[in-house]
Backbone as CSV, one residue per row, in Angstrom:
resi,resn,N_x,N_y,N_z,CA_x,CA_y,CA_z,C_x,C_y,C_z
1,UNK,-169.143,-38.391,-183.035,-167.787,-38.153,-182.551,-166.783,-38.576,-183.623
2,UNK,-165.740,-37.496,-184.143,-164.831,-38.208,-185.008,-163.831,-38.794,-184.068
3,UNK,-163.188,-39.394,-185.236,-161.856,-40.223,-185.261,-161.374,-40.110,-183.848
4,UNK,-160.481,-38.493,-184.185,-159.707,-37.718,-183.220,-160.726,-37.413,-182.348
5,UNK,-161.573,-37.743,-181.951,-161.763,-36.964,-180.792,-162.302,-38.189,-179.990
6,UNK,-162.686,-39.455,-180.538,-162.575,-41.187,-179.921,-161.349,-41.193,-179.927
7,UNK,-159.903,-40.944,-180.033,-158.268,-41.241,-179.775,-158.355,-40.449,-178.542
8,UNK,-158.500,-38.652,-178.493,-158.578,-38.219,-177.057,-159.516,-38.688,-176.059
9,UNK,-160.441,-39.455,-176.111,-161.149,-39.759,-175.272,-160.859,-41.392,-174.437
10,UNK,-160.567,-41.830,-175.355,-159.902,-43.096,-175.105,-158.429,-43.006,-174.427
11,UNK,-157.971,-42.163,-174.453,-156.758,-42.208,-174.054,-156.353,-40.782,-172.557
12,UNK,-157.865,-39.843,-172.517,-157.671,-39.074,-171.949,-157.365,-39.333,-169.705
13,UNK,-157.730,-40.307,-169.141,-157.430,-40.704,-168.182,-155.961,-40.724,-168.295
14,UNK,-155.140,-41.638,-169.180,-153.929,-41.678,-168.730,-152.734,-40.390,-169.303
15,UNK,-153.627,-39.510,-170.354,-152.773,-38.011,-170.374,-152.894,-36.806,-168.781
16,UNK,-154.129,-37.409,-168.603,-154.101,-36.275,-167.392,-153.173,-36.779,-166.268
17,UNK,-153.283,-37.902,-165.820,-152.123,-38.692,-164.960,-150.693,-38.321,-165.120
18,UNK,-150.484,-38.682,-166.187,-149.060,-38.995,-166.751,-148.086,-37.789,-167.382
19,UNK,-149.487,-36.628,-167.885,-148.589,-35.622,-168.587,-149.494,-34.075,-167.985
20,UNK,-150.799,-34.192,-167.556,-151.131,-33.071,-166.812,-150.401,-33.032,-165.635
21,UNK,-150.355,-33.983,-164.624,-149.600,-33.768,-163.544,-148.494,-34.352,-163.261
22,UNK,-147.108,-34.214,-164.150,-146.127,-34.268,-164.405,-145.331,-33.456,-163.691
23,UNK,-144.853,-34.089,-163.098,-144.091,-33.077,-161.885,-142.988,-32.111,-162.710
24,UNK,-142.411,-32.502,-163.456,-141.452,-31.412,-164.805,-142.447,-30.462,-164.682
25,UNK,-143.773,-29.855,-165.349,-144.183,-29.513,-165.791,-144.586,-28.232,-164.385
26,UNK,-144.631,-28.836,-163.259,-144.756,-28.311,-162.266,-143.165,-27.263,-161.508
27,UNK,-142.432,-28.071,-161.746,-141.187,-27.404,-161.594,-140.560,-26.200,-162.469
28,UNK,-141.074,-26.401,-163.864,-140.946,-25.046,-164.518,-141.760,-24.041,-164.467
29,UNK,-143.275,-24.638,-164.157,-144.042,-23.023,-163.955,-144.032,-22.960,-162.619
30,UNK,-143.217,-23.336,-161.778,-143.263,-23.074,-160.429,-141.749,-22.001,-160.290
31,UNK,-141.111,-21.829,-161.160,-139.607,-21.445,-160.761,-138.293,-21.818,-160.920
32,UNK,-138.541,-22.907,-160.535,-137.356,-23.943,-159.984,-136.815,-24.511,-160.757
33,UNK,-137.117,-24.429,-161.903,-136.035,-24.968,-162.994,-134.905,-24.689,-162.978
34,UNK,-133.522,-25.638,-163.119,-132.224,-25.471,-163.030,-131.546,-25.218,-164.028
35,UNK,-130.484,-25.166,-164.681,-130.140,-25.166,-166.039,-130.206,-26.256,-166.610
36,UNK,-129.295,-27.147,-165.716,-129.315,-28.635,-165.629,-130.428,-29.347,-166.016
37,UNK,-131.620,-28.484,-165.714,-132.981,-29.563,-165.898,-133.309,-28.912,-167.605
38,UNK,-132.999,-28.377,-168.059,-133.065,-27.489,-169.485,-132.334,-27.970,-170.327
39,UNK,-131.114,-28.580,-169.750,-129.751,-28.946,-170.729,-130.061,-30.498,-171.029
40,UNK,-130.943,-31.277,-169.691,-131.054,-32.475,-169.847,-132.355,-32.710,-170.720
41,UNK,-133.374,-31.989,-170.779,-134.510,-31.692,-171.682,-133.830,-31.463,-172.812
42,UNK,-133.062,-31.062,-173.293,-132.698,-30.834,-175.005,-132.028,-32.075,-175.227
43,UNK,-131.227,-32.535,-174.304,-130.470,-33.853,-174.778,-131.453,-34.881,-175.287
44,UNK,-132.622,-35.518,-174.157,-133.354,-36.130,-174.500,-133.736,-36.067,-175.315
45,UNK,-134.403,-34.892,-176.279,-135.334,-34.488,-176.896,-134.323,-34.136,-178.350
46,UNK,-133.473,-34.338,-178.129,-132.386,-34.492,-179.294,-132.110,-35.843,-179.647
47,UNK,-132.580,-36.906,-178.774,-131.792,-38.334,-179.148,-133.309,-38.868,-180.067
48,UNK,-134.673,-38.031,-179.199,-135.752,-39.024,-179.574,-136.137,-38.476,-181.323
49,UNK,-135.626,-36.983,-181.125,-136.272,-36.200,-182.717,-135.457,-35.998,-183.653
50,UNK,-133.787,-36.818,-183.641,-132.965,-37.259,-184.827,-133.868,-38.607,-185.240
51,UNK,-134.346,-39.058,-184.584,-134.097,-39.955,-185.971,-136.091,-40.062,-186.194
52,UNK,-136.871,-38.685,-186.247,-137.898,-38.935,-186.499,-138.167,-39.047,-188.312
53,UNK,-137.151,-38.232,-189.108,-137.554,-38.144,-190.290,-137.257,-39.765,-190.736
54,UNK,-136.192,-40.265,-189.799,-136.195,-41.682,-190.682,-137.157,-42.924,-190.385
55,UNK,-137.911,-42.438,-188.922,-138.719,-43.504,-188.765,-140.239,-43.469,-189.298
56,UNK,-140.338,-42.238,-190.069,-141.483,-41.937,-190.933,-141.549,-42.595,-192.297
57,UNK,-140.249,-42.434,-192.926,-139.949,-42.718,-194.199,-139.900,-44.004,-194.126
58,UNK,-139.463,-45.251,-192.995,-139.698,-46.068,-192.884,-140.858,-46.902,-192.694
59,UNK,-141.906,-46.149,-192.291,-143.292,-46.449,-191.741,-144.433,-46.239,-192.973
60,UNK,-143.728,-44.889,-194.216,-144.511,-44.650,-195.127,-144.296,-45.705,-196.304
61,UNK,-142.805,-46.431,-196.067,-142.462,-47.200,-197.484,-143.386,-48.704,-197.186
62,UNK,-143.929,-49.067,-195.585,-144.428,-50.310,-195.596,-145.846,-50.395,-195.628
63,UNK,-146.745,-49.084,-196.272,-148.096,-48.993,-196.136,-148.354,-49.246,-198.237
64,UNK,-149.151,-50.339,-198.256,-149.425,-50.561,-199.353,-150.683,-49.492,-199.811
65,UNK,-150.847,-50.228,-201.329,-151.476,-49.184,-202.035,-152.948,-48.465,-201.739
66,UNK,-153.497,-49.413,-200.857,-155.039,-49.521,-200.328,-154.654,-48.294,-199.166
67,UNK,-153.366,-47.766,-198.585,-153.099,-46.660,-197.646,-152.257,-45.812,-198.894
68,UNK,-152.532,-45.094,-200.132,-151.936,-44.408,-200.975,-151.793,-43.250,-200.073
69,UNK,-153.060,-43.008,-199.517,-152.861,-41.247,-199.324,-152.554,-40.910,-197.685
70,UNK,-152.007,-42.055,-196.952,-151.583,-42.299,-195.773,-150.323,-42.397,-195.983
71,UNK,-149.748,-43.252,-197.159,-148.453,-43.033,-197.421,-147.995,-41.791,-197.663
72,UNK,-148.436,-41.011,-198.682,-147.863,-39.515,-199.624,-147.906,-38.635,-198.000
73,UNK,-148.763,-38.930,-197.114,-149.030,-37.909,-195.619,-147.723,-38.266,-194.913
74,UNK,-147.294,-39.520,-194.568,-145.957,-39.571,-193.850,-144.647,-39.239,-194.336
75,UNK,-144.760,-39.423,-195.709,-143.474,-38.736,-196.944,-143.649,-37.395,-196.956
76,UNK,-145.100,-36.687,-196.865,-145.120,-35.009,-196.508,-143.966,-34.892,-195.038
77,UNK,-144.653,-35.353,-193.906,-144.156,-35.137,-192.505,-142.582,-34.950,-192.360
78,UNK,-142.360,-36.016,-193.548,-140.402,-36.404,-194.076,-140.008,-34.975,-193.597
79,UNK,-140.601,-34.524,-194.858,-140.003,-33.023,-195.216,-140.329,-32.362,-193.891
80,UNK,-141.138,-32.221,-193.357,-141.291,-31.128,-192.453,-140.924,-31.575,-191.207
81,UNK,-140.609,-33.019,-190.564,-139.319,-32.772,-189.199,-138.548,-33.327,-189.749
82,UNK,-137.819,-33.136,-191.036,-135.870,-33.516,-191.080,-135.450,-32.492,-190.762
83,UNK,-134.448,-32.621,-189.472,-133.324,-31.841,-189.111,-133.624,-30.948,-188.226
84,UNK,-134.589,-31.176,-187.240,-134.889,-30.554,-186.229,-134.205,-30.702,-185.224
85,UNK,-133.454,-31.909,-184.799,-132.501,-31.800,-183.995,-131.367,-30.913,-183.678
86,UNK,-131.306,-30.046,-185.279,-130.053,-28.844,-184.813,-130.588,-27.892,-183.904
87,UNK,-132.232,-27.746,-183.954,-132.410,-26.830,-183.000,-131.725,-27.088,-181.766
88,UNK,-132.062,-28.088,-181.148,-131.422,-28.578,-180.018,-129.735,-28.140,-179.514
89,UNK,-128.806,-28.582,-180.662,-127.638,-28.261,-180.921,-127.240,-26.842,-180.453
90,UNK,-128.164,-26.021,-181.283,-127.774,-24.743,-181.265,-128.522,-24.050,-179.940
91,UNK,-129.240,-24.429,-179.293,-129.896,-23.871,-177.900,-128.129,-24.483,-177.343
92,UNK,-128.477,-25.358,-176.941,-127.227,-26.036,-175.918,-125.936,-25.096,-176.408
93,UNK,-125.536,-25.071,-177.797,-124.315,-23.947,-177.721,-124.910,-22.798,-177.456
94,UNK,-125.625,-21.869,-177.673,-126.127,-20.833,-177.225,-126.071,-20.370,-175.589
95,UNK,-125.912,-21.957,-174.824,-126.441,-21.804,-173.406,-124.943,-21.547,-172.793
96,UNK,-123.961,-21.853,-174.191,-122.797,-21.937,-173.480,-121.858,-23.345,-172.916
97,UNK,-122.912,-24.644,-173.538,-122.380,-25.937,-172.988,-121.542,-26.417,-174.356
98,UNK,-121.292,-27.569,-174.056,-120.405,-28.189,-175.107,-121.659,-29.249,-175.719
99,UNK,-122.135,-28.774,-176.433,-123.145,-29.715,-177.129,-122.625,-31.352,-176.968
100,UNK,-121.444,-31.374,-178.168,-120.772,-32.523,-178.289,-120.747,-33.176,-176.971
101,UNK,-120.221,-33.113,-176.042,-120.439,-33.554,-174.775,-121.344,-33.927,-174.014
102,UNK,-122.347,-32.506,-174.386,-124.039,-33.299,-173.344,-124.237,-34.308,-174.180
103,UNK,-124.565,-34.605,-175.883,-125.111,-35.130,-176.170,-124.639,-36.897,-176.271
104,UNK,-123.565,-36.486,-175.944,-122.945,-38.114,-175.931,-123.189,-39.055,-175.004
105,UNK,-123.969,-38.369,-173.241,-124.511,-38.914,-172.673,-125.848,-39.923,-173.279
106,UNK,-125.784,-41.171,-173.199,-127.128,-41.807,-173.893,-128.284,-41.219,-173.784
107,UNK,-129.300,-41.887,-174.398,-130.568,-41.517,-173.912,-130.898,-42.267,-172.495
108,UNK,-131.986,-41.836,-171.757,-132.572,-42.683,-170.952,-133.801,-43.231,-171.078
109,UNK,-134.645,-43.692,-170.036,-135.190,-44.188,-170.708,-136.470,-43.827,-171.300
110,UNK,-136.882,-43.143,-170.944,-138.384,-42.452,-171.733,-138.195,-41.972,-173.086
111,UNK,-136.935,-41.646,-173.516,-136.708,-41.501,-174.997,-136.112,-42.597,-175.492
112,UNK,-135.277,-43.596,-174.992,-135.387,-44.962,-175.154,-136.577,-45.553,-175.164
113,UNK,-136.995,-45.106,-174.880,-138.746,-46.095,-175.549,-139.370,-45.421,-176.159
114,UNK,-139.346,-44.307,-176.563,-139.994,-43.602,-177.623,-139.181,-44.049,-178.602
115,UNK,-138.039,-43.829,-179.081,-136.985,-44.135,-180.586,-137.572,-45.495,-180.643
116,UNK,-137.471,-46.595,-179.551,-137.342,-47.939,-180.045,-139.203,-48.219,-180.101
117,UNK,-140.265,-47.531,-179.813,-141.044,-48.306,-180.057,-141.758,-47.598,-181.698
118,UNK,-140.746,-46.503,-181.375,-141.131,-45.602,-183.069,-140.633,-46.302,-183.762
119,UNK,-139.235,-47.446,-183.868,-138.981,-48.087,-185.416,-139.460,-49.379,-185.062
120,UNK,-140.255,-49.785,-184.247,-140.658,-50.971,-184.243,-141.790,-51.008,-184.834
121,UNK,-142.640,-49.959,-184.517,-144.635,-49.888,-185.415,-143.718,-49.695,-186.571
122,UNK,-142.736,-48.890,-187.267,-142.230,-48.497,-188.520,-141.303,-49.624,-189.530
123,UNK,-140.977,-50.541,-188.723,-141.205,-51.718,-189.269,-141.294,-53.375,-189.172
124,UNK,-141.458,-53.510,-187.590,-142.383,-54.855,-187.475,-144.074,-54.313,-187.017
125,UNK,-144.567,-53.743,-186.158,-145.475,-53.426,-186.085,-146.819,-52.550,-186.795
126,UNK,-147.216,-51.742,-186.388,-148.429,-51.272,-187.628,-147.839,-49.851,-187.634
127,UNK,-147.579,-49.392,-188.338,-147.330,-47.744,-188.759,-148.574,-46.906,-188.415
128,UNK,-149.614,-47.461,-188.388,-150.449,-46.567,-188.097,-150.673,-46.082,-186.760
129,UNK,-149.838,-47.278,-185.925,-149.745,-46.537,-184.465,-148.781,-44.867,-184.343
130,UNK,-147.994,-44.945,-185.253,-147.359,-43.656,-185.229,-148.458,-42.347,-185.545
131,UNK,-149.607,-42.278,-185.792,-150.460,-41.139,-185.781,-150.792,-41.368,-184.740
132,UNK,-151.032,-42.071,-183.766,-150.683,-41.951,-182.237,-149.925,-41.272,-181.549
133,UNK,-148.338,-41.261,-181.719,-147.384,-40.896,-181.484,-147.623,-39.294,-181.840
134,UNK,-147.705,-39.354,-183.099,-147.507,-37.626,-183.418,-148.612,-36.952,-183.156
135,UNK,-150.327,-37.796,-182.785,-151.171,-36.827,-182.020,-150.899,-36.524,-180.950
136,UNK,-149.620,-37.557,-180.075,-149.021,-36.869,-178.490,-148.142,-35.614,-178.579
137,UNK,-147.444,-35.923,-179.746,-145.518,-34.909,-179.440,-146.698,-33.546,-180.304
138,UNK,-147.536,-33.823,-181.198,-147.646,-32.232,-181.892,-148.471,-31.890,-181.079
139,UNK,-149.349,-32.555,-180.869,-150.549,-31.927,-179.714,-149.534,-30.615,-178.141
140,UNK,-149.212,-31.828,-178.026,-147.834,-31.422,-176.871,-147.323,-29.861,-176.765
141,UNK,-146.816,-29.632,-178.440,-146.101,-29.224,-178.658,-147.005,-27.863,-178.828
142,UNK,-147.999,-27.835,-179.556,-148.372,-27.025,-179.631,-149.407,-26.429,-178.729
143,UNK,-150.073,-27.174,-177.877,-150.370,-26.913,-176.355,-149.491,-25.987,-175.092
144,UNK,-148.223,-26.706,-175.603,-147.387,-25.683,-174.079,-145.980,-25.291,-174.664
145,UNK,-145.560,-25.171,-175.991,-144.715,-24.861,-176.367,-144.568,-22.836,-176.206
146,UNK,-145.718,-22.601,-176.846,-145.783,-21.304,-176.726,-145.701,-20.680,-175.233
147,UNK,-146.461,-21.511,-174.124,-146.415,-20.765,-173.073,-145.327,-21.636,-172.356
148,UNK,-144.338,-22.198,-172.710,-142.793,-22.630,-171.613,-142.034,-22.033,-172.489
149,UNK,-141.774,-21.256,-173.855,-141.117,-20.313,-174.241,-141.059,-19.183,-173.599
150,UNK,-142.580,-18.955,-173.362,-143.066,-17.257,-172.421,-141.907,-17.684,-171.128
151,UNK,-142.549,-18.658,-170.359,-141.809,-18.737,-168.891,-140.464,-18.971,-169.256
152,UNK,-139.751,-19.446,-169.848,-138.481,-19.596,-169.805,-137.416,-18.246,-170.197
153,UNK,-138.470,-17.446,-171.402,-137.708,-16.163,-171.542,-137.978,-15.360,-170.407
154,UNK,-139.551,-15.209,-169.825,-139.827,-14.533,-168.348,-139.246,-14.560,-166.840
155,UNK,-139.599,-15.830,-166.894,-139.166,-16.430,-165.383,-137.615,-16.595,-165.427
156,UNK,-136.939,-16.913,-166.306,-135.548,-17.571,-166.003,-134.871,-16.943,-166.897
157,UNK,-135.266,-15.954,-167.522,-134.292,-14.623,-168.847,-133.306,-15.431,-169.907
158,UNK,-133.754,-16.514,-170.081,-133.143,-17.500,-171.248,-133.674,-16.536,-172.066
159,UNK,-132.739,-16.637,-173.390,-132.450,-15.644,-174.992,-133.588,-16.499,-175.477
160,UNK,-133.443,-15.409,-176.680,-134.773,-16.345,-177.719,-133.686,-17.469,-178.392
161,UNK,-132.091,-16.870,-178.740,-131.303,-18.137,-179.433,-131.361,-18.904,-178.356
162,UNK,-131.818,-19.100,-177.234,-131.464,-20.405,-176.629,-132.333,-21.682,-176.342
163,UNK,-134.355,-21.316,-176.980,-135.066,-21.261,-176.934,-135.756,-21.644,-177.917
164,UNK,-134.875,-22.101,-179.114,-135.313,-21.755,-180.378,-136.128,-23.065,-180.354
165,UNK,-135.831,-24.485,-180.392,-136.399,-25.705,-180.317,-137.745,-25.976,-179.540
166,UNK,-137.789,-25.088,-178.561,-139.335,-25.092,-178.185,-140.165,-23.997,-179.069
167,UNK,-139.556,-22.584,-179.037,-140.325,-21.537,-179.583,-140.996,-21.831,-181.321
168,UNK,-140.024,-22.305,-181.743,-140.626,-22.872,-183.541,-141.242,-23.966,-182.987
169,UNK,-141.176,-24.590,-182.471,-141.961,-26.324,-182.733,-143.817,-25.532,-181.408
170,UNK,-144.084,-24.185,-181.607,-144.984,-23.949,-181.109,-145.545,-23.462,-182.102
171,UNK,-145.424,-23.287,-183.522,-145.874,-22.414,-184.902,-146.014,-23.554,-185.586
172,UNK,-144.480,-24.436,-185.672,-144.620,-25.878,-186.206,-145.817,-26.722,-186.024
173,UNK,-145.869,-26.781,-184.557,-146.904,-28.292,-184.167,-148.362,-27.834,-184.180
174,UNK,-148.353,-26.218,-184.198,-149.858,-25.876,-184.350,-150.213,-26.404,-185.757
175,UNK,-149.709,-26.264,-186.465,-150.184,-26.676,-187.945,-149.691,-27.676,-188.425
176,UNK,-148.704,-28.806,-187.587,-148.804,-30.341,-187.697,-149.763,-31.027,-187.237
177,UNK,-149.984,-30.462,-185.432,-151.645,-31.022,-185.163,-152.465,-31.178,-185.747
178,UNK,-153.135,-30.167,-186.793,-154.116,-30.436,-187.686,-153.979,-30.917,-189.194
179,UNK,-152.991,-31.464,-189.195,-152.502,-32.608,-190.306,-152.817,-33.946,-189.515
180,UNK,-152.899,-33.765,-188.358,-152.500,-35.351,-188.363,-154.309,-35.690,-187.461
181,UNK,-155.255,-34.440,-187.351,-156.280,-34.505,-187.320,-156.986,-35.215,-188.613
182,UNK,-156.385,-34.238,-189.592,-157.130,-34.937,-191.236,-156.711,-36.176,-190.969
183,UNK,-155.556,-36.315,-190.901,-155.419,-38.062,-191.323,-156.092,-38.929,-190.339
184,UNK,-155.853,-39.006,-188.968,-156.593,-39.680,-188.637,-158.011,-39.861,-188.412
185,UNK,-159.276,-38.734,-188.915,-160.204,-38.626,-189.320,-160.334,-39.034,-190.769
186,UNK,-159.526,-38.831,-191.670,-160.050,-39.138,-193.065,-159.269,-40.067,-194.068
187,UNK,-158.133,-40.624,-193.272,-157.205,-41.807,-194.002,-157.130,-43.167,-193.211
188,UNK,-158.244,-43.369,-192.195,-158.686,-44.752,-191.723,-158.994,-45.592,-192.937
189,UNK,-158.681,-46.895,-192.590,-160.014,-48.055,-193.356,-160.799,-48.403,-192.664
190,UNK,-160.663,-48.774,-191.048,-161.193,-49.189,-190.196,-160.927,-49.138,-189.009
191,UNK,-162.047,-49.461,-187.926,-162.329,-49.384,-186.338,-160.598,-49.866,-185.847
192,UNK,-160.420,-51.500,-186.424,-158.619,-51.703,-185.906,-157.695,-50.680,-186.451
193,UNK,-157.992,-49.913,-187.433,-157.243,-48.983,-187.216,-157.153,-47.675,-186.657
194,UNK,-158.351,-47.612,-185.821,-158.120,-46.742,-185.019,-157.717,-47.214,-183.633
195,UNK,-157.836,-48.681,-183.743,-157.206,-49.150,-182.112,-155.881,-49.098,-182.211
196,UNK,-155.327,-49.183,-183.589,-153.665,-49.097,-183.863,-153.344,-47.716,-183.198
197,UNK,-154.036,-46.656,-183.446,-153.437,-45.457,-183.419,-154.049,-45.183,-181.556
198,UNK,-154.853,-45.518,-181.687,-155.107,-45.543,-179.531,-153.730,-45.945,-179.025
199,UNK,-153.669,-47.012,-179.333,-152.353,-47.880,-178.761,-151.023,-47.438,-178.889
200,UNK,-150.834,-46.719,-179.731,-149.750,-45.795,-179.936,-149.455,-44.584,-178.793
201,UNK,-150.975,-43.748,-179.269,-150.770,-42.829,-178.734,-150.920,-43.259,-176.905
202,UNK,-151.636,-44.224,-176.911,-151.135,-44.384,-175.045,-149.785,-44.845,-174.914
203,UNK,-149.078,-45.591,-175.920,-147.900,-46.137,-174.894,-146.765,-44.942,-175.356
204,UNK,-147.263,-44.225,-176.031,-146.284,-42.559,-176.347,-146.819,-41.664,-174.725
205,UNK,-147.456,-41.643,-174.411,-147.928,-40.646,-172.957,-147.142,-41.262,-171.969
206,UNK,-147.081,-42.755,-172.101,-146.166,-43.193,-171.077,-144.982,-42.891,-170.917
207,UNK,-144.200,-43.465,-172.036,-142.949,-43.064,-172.270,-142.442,-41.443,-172.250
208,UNK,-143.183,-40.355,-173.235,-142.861,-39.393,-173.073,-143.045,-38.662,-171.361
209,UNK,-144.222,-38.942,-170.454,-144.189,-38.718,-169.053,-142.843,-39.705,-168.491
210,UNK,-142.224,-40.665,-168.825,-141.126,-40.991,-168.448,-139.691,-40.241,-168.664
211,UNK,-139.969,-39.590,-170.056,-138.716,-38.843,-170.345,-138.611,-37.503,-168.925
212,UNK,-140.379,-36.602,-169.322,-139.495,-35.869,-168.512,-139.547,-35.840,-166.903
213,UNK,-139.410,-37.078,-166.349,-139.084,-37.347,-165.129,-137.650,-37.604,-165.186
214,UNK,-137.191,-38.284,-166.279,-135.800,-38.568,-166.458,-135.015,-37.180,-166.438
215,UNK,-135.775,-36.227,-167.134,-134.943,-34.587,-167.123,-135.127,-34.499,-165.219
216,UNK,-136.113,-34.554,-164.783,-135.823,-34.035,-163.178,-134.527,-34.718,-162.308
217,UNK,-134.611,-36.144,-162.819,-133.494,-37.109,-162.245,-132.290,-36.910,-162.414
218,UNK,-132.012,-36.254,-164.159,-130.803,-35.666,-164.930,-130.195,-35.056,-163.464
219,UNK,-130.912,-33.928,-163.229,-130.284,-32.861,-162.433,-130.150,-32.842,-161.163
């Protein structure tokens, strides 16, 4: 059994709980999605994925030389989510809202604990819990991104401009997932570091199943 597939197994009880039967998840392929519950999903998901390029770059500058090629992998990632948050931006104007406005509402708390426990492994804790983190959000992403694009342009006739932040991060995360397969299969030193990255990726299922209960509450 590799790496990745002892992280899904270890951690698979509390994804099926927490993010298979996620009542969000039930409310959009059921219909019933509001706008409200769409507008409050981008906000969130705008507060937690500004500041991902900086909590990488932070996480890659504290891995010494014995993690060389764990470092150069999180300085890759730099480049490839800076500035994904405009997607967000530009759905919400697209939808017709005042961006500036939704977004000034804080976060709550499931993306409040995603931001704060992302710069905490990034720099008091172990960075390597963040390949935890990003085996949840890319896995995620590229699991149901493609098919809540389908339902949202199907079921509820949302534009593709309004759509854009899920529809790319379903092309995106397919081929981030398997970056962050290599690494955590082939840029370990050791067993604790794969408990670093367990531990991550469970207390990321929590939090992120907290966010989107917080989108149902939004509305």
């Amino acid at each position: 059994m590799s790496n990745f597939e002892k992280l899904l197994a270890a951690t698979q009880t509390e994804f099926d709980r927490e993010i298979g039967q996620n009542p969000l998840i039930e409310v959009v392929a059921g219909g019933q999605m509001k706008q409200e519950h769409y507008v409050a999903y981008l906000r969130e998901t705008y507060h937690m994925v500004r500041h991902t390029s900086r909590m990488l770059s932070l996480a890659g500058a504290r891995l010494g030389d014995d993690y060389r090629k764990l470092r150069d992998w999180f300085f890759e990632q730099v480049r490839e989510e800076n500035n994904h948050d405009l997607f967000c931006i530009r759905d919400l104007e697209n939808l017709g809202e005042d961006a500036e406005q939704v977004l000034a509402v804080p976060p709550k708390r499931g993306s409040w604990g995603l931001v704060s426990q992302n710069y905490y492994m990034a720099t008091y804790g172990s960075p390597l819990g963040i390949l935890g983190v990003a085996s949840l959000t890319e896995g995620l992403g590229a699991d149901l991104g493609k098919s809540m694009a389908e339902i949202l342009r199907d079921a509820y006739h949302l534009e593709k401009n309004q759509v854009t932040f899920i529809k790319s991060h379903a092309g995106f995360d397919a081929r981030h997932i398997e970056d962050v397969k290599e690494a955590v299969n082939d840029l370990l030193l050791s067993d604790t570091d794969l408990d670093e990255v367990i531990h991550g990726r469970r207390m990321t299922i929590y939090y992120y199943a907290q966010m989107f209960r917080d989108v149902l509450e939004s509305a």
